[in-house]
C-alpha positions as CSV (number, residue, x, y, z in Angstrom):
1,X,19.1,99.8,-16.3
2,X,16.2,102.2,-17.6
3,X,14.0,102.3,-20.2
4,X,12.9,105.6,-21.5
5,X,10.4,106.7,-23.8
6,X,11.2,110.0,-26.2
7,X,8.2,112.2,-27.4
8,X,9.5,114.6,-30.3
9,X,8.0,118.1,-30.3
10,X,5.6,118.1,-32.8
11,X,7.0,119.9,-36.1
12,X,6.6,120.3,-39.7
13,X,7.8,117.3,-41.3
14,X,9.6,118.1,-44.9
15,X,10.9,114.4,-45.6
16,X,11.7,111.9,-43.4
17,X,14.2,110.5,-45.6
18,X,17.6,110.2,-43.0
19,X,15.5,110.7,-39.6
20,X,16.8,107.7,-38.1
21,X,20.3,107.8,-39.5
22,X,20.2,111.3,-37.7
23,X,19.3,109.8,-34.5
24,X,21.7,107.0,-34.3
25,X,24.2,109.9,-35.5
26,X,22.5,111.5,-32.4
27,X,22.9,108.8,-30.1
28,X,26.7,108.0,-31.1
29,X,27.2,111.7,-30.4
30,X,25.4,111.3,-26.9
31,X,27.6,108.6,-26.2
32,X,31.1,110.1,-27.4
33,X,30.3,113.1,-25.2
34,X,29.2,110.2,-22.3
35,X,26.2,112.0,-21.5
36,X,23.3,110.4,-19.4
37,X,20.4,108.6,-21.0
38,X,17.6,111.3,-20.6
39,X,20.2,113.8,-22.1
40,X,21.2,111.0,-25.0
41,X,17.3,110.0,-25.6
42,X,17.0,114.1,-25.7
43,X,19.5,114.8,-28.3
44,X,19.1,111.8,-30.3
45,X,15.3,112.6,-31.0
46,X,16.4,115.9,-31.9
47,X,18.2,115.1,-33.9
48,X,16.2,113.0,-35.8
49,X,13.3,115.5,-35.4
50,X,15.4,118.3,-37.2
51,X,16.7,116.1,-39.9
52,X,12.9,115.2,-40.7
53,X,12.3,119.1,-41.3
54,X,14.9,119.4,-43.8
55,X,13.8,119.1,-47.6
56,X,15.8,116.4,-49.3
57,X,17.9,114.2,-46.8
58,X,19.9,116.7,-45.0
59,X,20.8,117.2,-40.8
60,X,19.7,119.9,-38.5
61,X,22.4,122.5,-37.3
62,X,23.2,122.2,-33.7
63,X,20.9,125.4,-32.6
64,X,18.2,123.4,-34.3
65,X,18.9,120.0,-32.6
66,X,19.8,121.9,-29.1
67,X,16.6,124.0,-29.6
68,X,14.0,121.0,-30.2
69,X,16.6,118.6,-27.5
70,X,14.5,121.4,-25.1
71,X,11.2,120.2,-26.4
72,X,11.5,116.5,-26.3
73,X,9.3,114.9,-23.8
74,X,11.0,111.8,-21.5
75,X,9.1,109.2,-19.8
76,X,10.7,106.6,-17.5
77,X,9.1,103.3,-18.5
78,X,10.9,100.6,-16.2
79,X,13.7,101.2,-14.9
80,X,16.1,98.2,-12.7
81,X,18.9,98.9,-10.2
82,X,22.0,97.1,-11.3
């Protein structure tokens, strides 16, 4: 069990309007694909991130989010062998 804390890059914000439905599009993504958690907590900030620089609600193309996945800082909080 780990606990991780995801820093976005910091960008341009155009409306925030859909950010987190973006991330837990993100995160279901992350999980579909049954990636690990620093690569899920990457991508799902991203994706967030990118939808945030969008005017109107709107989603980032997958260069965007794979570009700013690159930029996202991870910090291990706690973490708990199972």
């Amino acid at each position: 069990v780990r606990m991780l804390h995801a820093v976005p890059p910091h960008v341009q914000i155009a409306h925030p309007t859909g950010a987190g439905d973006a991330l837990l599009a993100g995160i279901m993504v992350a999980l579909d694909q049954k990636l690990p958690m620093d690569a899920l907590a990457r991508w799902s900030v991203a994706a967030g991130t990118a939808s945030a620089q969008h005017a109107g609600v709107g989603v980032g193309t997958y260069q965007e989010i794979q570009e700013l996945a690159s930029q996202v800082t991870i910090t291990e909080i706690w973490s708990e062998d199972e």
